[in-house]
VOPAGU-2260 file (C-alpha; in pm, 1 decimal, decimal comma):
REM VOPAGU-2260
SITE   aa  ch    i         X         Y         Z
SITE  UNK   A    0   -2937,2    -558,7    1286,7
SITE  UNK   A    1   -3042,4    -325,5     985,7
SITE  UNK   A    2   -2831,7     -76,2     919,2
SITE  UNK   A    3   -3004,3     265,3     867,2
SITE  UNK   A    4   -2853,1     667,3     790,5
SITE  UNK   A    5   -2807,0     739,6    1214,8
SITE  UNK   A    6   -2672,8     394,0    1264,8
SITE  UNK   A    7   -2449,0     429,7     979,6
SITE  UNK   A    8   -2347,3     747,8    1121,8
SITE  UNK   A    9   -2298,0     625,7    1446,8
SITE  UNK   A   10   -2094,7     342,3    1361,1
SITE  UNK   A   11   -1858,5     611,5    1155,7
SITE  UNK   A   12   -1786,8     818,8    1436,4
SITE  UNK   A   13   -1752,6     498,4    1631,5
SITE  UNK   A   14   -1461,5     360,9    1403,6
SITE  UNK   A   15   -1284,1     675,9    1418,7
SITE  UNK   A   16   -1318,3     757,2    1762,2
SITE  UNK   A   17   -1175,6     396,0    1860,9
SITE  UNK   A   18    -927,7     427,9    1549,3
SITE  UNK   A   19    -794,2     750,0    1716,8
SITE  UNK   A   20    -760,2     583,6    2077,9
SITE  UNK   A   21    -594,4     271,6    1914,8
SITE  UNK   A   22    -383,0     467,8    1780,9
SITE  UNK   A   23    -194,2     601,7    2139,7
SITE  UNK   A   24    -235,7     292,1    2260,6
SITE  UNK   A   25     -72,1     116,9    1969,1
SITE  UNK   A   26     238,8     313,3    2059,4
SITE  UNK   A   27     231,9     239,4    2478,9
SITE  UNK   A   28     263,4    -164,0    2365,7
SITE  UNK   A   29     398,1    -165,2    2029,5
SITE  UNK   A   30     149,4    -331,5    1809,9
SITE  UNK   A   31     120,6    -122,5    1486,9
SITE  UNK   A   32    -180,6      71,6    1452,6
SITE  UNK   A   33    -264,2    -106,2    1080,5
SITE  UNK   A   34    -294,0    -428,9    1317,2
SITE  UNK   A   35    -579,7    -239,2    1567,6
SITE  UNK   A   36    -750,1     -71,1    1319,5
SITE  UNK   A   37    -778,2    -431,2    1121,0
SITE  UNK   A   38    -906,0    -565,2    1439,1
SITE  UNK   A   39   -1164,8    -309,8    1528,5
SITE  UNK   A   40   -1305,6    -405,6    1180,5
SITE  UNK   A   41   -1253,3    -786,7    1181,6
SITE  UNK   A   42   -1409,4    -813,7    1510,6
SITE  UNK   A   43   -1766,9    -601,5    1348,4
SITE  UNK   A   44   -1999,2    -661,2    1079,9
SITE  UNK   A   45   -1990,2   -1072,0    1095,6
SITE  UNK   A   46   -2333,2   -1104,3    1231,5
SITE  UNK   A   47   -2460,2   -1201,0    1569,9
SITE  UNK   A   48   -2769,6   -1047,1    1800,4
SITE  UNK   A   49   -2622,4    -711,0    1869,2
SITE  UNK   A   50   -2395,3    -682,4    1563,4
SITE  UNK   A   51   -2407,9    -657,3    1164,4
SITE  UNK   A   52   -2353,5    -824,9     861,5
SITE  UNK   A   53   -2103,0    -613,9     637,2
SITE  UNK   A   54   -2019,1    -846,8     328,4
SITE  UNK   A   55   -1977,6    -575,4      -4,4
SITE  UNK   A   56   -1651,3    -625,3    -213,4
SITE  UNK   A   57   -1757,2    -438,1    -466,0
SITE  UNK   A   58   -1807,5    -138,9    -247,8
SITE  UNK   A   59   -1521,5    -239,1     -51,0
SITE  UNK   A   60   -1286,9    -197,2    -343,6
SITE  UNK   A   61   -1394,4     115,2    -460,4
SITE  UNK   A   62   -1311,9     275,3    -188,4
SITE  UNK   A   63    -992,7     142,6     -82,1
SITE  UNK   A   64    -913,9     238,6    -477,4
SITE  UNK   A   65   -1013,1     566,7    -399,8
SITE  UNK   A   66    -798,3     564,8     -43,0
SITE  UNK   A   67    -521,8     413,7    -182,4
SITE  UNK   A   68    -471,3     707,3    -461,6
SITE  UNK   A   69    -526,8     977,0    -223,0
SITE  UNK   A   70    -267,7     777,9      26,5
SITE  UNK   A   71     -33,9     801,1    -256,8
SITE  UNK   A   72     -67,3    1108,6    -338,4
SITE  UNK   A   73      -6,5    1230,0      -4,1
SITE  UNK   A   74     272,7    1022,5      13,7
SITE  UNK   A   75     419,1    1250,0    -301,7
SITE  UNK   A   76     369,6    1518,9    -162,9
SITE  UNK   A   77     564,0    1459,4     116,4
SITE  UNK   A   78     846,3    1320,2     -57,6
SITE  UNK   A   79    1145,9    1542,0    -127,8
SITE  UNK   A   80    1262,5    1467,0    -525,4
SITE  UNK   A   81    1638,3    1597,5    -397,3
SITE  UNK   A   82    1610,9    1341,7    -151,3
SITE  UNK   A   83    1480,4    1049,9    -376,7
SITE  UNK   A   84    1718,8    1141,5    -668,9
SITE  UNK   A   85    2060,6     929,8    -588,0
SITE  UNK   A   86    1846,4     640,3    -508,3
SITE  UNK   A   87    1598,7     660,7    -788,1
SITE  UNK   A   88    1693,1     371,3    -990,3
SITE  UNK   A   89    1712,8     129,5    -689,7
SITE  UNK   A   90    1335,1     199,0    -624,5
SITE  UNK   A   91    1217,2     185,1    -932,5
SITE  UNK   A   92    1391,5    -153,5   -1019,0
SITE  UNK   A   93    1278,7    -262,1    -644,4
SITE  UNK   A   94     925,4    -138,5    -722,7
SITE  UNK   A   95     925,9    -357,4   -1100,5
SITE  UNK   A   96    1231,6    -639,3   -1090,6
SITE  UNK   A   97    1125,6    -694,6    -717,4
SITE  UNK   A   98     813,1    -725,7    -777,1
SITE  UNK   A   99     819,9    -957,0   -1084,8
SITE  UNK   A  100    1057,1   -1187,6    -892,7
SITE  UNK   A  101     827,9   -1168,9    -588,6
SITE  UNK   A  102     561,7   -1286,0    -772,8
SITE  UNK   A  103     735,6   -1621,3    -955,9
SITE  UNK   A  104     922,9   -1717,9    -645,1
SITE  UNK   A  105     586,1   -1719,6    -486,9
SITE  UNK   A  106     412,3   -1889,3    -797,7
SITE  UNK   A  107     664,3   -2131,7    -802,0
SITE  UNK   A  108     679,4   -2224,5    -465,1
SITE  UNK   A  109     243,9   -2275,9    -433,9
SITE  UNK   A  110     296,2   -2496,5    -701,4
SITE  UNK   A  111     603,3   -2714,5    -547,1
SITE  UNK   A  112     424,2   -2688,6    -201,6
SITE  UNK   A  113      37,8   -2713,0    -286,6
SITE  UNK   A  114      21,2   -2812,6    -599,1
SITE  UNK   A  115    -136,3   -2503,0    -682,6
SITE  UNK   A  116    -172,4   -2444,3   -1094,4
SITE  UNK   A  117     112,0   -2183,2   -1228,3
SITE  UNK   A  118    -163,5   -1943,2   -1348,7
SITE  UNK   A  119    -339,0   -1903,4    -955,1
SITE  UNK   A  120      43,0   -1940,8    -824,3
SITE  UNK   A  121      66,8   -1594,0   -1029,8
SITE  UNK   A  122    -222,0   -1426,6    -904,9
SITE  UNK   A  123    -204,2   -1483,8    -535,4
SITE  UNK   A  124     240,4   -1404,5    -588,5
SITE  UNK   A  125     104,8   -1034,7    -812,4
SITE  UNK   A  126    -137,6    -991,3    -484,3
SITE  UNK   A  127     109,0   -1042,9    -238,0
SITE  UNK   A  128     413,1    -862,8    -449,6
SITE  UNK   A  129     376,9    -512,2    -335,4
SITE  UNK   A  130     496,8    -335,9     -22,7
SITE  UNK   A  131     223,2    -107,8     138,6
SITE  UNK   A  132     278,0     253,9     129,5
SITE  UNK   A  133      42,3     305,5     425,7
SITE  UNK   A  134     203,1      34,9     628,6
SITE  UNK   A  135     569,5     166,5     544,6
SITE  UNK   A  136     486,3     542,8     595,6
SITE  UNK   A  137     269,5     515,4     938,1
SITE  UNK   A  138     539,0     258,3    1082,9
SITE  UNK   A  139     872,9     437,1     999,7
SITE  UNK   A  140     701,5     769,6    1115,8
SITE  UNK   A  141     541,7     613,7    1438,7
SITE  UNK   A  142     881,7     492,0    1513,9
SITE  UNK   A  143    1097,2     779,9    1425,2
SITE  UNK   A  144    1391,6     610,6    1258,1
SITE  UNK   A  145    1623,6     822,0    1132,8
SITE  UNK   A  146    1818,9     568,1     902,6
SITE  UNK   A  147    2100,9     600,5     720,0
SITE  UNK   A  148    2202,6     509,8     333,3
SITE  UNK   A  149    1869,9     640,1     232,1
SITE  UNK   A  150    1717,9     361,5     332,4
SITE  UNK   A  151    1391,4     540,3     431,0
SITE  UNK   A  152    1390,8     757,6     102,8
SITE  UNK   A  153    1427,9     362,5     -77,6
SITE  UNK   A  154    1113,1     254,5     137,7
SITE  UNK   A  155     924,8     505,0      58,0
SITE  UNK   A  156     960,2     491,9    -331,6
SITE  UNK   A  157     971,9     133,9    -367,4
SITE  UNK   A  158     619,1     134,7    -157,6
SITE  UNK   A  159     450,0     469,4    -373,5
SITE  UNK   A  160     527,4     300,6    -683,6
SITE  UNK   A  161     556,2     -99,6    -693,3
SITE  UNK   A  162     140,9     -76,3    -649,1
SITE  UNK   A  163      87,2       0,9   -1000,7
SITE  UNK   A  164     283,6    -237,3   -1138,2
SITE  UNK   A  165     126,2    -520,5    -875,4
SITE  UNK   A  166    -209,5    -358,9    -934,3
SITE  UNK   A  167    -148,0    -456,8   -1330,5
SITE  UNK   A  168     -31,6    -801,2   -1263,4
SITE  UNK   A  169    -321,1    -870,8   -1062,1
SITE  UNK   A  170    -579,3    -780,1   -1321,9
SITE  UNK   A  171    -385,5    -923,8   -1613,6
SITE  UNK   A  172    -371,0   -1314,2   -1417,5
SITE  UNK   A  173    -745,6   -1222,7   -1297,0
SITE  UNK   A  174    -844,5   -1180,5   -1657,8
SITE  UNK   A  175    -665,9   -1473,8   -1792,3
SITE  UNK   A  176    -836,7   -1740,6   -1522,4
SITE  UNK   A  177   -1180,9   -1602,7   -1614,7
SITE  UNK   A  178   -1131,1   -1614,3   -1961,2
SITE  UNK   A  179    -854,2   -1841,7   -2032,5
SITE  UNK   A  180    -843,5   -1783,3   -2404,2
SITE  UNK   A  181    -689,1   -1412,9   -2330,4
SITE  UNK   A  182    -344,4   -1428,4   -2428,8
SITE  UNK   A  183     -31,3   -1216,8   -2245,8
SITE  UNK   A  184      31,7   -1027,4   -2594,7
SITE  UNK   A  185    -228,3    -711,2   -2529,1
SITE  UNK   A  186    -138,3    -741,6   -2202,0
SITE  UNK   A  187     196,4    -628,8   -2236,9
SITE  UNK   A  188      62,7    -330,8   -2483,7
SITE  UNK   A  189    -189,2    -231,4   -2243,6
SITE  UNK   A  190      54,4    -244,6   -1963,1
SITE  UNK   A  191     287,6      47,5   -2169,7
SITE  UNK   A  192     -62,2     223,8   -2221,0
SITE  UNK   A  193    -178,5     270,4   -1873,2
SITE  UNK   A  194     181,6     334,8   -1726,4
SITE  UNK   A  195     262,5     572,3   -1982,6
SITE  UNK   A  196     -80,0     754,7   -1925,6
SITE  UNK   A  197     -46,1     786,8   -1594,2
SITE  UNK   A  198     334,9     892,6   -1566,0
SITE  UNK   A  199     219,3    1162,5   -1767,6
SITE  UNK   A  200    -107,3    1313,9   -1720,3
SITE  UNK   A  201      21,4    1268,8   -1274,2
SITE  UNK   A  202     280,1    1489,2   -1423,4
SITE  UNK   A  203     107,1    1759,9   -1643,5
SITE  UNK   A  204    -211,9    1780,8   -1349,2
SITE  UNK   A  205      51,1    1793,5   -1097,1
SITE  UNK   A  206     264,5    2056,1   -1258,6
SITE  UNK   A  207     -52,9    2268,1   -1380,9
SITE  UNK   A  208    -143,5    2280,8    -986,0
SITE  UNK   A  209     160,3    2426,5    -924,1
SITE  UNK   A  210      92,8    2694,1   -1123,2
SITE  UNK   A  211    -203,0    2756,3    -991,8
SITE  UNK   A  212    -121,6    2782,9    -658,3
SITE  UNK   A  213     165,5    3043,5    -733,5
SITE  UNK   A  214     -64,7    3273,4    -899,2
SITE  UNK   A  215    -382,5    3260,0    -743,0
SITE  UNK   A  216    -421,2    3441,1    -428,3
SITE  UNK   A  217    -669,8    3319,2    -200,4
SITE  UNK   A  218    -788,6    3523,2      89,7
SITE  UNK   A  219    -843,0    3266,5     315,4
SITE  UNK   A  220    -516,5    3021,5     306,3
SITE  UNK   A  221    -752,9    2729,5     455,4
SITE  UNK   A  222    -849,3    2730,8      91,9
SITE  UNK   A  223    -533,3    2605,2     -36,1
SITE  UNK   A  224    -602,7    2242,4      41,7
SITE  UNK   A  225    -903,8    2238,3     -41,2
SITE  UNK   A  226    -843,7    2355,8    -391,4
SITE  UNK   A  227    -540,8    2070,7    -424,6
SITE  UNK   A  228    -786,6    1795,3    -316,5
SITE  UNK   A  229   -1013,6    1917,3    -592,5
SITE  UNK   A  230    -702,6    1854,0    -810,0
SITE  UNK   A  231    -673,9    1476,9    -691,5
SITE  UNK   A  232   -1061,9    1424,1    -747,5
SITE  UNK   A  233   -1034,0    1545,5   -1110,6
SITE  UNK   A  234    -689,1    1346,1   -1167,4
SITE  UNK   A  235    -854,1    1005,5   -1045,5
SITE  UNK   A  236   -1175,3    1091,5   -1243,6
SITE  UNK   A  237    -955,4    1169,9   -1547,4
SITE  UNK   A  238    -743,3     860,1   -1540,6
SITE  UNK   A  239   -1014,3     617,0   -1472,7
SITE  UNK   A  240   -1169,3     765,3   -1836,6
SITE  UNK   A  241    -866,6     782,9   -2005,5
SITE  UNK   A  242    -730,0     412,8   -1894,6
SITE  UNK   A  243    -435,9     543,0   -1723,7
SITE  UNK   A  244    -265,9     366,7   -1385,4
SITE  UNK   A  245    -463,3     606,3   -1084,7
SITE  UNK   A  246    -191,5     496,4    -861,3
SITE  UNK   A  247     134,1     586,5   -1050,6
SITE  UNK   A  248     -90,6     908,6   -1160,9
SITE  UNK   A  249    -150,1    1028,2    -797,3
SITE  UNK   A  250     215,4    1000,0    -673,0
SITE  UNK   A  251     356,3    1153,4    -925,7
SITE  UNK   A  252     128,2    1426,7    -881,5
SITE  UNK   A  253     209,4    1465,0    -537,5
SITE  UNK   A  254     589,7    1458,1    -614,4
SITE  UNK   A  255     556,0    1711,7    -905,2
SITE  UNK   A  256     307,8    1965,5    -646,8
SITE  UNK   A  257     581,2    1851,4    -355,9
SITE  UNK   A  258     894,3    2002,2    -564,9
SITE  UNK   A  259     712,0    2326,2    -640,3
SITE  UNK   A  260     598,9    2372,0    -285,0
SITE  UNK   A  261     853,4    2701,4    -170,4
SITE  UNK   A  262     688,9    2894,4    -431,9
SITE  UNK   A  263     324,2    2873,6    -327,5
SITE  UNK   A  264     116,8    3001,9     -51,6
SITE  UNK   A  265     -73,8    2820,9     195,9
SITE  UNK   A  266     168,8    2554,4     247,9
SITE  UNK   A  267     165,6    2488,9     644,2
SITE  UNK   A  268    -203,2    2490,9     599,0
SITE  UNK   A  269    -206,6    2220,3     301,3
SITE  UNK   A  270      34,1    1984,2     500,6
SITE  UNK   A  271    -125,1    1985,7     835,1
SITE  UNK   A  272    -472,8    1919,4     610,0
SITE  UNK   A  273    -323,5    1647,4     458,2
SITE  UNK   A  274    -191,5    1489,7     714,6
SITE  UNK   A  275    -530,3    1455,8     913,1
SITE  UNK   A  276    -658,8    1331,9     554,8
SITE  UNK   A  277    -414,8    1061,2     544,5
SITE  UNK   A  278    -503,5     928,9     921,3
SITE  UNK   A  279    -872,7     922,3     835,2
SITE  UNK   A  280    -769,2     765,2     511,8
SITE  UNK   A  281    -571,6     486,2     663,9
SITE  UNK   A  282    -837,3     430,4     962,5
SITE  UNK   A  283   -1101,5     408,0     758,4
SITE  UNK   A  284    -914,5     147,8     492,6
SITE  UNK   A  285    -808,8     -72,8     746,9
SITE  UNK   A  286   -1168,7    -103,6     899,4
SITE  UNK   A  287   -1384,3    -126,4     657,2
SITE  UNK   A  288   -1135,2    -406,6     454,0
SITE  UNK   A  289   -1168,0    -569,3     845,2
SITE  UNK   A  290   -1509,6    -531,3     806,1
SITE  UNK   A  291   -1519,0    -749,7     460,0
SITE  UNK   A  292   -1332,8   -1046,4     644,8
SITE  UNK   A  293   -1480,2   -1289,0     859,8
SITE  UNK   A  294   -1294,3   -1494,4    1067,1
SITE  UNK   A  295   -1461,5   -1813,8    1108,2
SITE  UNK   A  296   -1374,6   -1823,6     767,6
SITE  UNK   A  297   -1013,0   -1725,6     800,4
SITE  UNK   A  298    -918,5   -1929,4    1082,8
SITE  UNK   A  299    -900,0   -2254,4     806,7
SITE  UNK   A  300    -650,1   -2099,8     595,1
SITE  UNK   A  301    -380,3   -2014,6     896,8
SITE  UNK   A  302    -166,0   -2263,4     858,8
SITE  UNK   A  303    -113,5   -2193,0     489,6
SITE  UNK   A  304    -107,8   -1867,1     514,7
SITE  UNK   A  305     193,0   -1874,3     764,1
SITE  UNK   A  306     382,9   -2101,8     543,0
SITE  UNK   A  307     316,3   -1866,8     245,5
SITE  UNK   A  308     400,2   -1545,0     500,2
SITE  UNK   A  309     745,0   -1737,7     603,7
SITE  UNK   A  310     842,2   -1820,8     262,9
SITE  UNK   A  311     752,1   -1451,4     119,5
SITE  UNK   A  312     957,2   -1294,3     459,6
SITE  UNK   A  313    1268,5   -1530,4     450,5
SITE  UNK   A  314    1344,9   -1592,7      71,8
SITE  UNK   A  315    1081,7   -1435,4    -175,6
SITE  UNK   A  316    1145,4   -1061,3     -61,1
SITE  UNK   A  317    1535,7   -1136,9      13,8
SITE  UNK   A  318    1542,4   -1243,2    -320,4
SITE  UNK   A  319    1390,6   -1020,4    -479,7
SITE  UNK   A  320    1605,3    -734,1    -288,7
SITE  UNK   A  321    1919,4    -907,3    -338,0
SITE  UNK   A  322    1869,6    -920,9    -718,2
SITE  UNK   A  323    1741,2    -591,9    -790,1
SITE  UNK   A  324    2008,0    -413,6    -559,5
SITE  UNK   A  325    2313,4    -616,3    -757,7
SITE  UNK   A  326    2377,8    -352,6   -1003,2
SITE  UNK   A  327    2407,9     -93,0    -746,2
SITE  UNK   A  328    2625,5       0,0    -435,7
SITE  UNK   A  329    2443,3    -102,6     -98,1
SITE  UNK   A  330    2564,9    -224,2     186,9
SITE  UNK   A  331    2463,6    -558,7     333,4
SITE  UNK   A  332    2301,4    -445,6     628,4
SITE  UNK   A  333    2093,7    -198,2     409,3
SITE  UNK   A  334    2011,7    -518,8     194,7
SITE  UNK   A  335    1893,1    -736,0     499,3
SITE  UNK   A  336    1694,8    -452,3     640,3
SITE  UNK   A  337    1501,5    -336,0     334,0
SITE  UNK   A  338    1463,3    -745,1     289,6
SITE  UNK   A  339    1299,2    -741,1     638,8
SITE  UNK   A  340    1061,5    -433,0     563,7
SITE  UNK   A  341     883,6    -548,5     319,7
SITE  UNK   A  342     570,0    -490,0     485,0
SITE  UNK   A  343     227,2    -612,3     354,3
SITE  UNK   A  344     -43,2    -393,7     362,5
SITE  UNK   A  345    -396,7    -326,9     280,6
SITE  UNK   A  346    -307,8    -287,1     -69,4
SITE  UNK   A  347    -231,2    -717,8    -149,5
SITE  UNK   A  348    -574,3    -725,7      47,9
SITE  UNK   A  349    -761,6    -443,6    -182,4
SITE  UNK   A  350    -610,7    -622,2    -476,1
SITE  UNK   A  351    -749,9    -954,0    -336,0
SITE  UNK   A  352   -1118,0    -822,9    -387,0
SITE  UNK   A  353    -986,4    -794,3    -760,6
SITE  UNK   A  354   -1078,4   -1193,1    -835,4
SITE  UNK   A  355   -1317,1   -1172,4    -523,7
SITE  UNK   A  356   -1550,5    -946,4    -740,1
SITE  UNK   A  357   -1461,5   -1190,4   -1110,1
SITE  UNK   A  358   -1556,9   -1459,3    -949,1
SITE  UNK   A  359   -1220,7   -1626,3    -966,2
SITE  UNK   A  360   -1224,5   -2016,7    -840,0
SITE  UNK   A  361    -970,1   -2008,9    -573,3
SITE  UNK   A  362   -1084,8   -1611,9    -519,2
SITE  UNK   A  363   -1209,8   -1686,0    -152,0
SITE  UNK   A  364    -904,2   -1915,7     -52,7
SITE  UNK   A  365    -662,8   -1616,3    -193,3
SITE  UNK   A  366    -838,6   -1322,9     -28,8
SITE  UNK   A  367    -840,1   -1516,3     357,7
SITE  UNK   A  368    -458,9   -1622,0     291,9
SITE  UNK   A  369    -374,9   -1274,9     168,3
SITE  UNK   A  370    -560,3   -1134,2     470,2
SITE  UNK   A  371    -377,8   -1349,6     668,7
SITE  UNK   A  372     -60,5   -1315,1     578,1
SITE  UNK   A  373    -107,6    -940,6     597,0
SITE  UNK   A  374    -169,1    -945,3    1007,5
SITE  UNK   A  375     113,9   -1222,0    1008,1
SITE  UNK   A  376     357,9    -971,7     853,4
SITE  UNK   A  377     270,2    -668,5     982,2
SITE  UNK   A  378     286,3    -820,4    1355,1
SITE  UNK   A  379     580,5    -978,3    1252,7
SITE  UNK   A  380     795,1    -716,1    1096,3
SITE  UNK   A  381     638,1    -413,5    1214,2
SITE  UNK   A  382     708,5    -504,9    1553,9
SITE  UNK   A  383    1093,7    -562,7    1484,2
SITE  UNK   A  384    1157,5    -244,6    1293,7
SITE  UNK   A  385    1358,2     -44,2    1530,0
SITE  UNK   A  386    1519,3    -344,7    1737,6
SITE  UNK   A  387    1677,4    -455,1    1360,6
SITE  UNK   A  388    1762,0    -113,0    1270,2
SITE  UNK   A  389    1990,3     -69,3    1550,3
SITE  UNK   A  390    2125,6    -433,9    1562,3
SITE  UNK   A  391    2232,7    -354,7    1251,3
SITE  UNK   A  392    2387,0     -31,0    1307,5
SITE  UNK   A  393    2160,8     161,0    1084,6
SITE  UNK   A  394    1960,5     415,7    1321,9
SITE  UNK   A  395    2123,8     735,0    1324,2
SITE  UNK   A  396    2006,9     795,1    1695,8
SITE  UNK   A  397    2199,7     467,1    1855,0
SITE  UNK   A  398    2493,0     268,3    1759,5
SITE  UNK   A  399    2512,0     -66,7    1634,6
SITE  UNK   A  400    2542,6    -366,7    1897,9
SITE  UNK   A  401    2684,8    -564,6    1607,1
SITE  UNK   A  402    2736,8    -590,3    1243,8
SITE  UNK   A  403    2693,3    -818,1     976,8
């Protein structure tokens, strides 16, 4: 089938429409609506008489890039800072120590298991590192938790801001497999760089919005969103010339815009936009990186891929939690559950496409394990959410049937 403008069109509307009716459905039975909308796309565009052939990575990867920032952003902006404050240093050793740790135990372990070379053991461990903000956000919201010891707050930060630092890892091992003679040195340098410039210019675009949008009076207050979105497209546009992390940039510019947000008008209109930006965001990540798989294909690497998913769920994650929350007061059923909701998203897929597009060796076998794994874990964990929260005595709304 050749795809043309009103087929493209019509194929659009299609994946949204179904997205949307997924989406109440997912609720009735349970299955998370990341797992549907992975289907609808997994199960289109891999050929056959009355279907197409969708096989572009590098397109593919642009836009989740570019879905992924806004995402993050969004998820900024909806984060309260005086609600993210006491538990700031938790996330952000979660969202770097965890990930680190994630990564060697993972590297490690493909190497003890599959004799997998230290260097690959490092890329596919960076790939699968990071928690998925869109995964965490859409499941805690669909199931309306209301958790105690901050534990959602914790979620939510480790999950806006461990993607930069697996994004980074995943380019840096990427790099040194296609040209081996690269050494970690720069690396480390460039790592500071792009951190630092995107820490700061997320903060100076996000707090210059917020000016903005307390002085400028708009007649219409439909306009309000419209003029913040122009704000993200110049951020991204600006970091991706100046070398700075997009990710990091974009939610801390939501978070800066977010703690300014009783002082401008417009902002019921701006959060309601936002939020229907986000869906179509999500629903349109999830399908088209569905789109990009093919299944035939997958099917080979299952059995790998739900070793690798066990060993990431049971010990990679619960180490990495453990460690990183040492130094600071949590309880252990806060440990366990954040060690359970480590959720994996589209972003280890996006960052699969990373040595997809180089030309890596193994680059096929680690983007239909990572793609596994992903369904594996989001079925898995994203089914179990609520049942563990209140086994554990950690939903607000119900009492615990037992402790640890």
């Amino acid at each position: 089938m050749t795809l043309t403008f009103p087929l493209i069109c019509l194929l659009l509307g299609f994946f949204l429409f179904f997205g949307i009716i997924l989406t109440k459905s997912s609720h009735r039975f349970g299955v998370p609506s990341l797992v549907m909308y992975l289907a609808l796309g997994i199960f289109l565009g891999n050929g056959g008489p009355f279907d197409f052939i969708y096989d572009y990575p590098e397109f593919t990867h642009s836009f989740s890039n570019l879905a992924l920032a806004i995402i993050l952003f969004i998820g900024g902006l909806e984060t309260d800072f005086r609600h993210i404050k006491p538990i700031l240093g938790r996330g952000l050793v979660l969202s770097t120590v965890g990930v680190l740790l994630t990564a060697g135990s993972v590297a490690l372990f493909l190497h003890v298991a599959f004799g997998i070379r230290y260097l690959e053991g490092f890329l596919i461990g960076s790939v699968l590192s990071s928690t998925d903000a869109a995964a965490v956000f859409s499941i805690l919201n669909s199931k309306g938790l209301r958790l105690k010891e901050n534990i959602s707050e914790t979620l939510e930060l480790e999950s806006g801001t461990n993607d930069p630092m697996a994004f980074f890892l995943t380019t840096m091992f990427t790099s040194m497999l296609h040209e081996p003679e690269i050494h970690i040195g720069p690396w480390l340098w460039l790592f500071v760089k792009e951190m630092s410039i995107g820490f700061l210019a997320g903060g100076a675009l996000g707090l210059a919005t917020s000016l903005i949008l307390q002085r400028l009076q708009l007649v219409n207050r439909g306009m309000y969103p419209v003029l913040i979105l122009a704000t993200i497209l110049i951020g991204i546009g600006a970091l991706m010339m100046w070398h700075g992390n997009v990710l990091l940039g974009m939610y801390v510019t939501g978070m800066v815009i977010s703690s300014h947000r009783e002082k401008w008008l417009g902002r019921k209109e701006t959060y309601l936009f936002f939020e229907s930006i986000s869906w179509l965001m999500e629903i349109s990540l999830f399908v088209l990186l569905g789109l990009q798989v093919f299944p035939r294909n997958m099917v080979a690497y299952l059995p790998q891929a739900l070793i690798v998913c066990l060993f990431l769920i049971l010990i990679a994650r619960p180490l990495s939690v453990f460690v990183s929350l040492a130094p600071f007061k949590a309880s252990l059923q806060k440990k366990v559950f954040v060690s359970w909701v480590g959720l994996r998203g589209a972003t280890p897929i996006v960052f699969s496409l990373i040595p997809l597009i180089a030309r890596v060796r193994i680059a096929d076998v680690i983007f239909n394990i990572v793609f596994a794994v992903v369904l594996i874990s989001v079925l898995l964990q994203g089914t179990t959410l609520g049942w563990l929260a209140n086994k554990l005595g950690l939903n607000e709304d119900q009492p615990a049937s037992s402790q640890l």
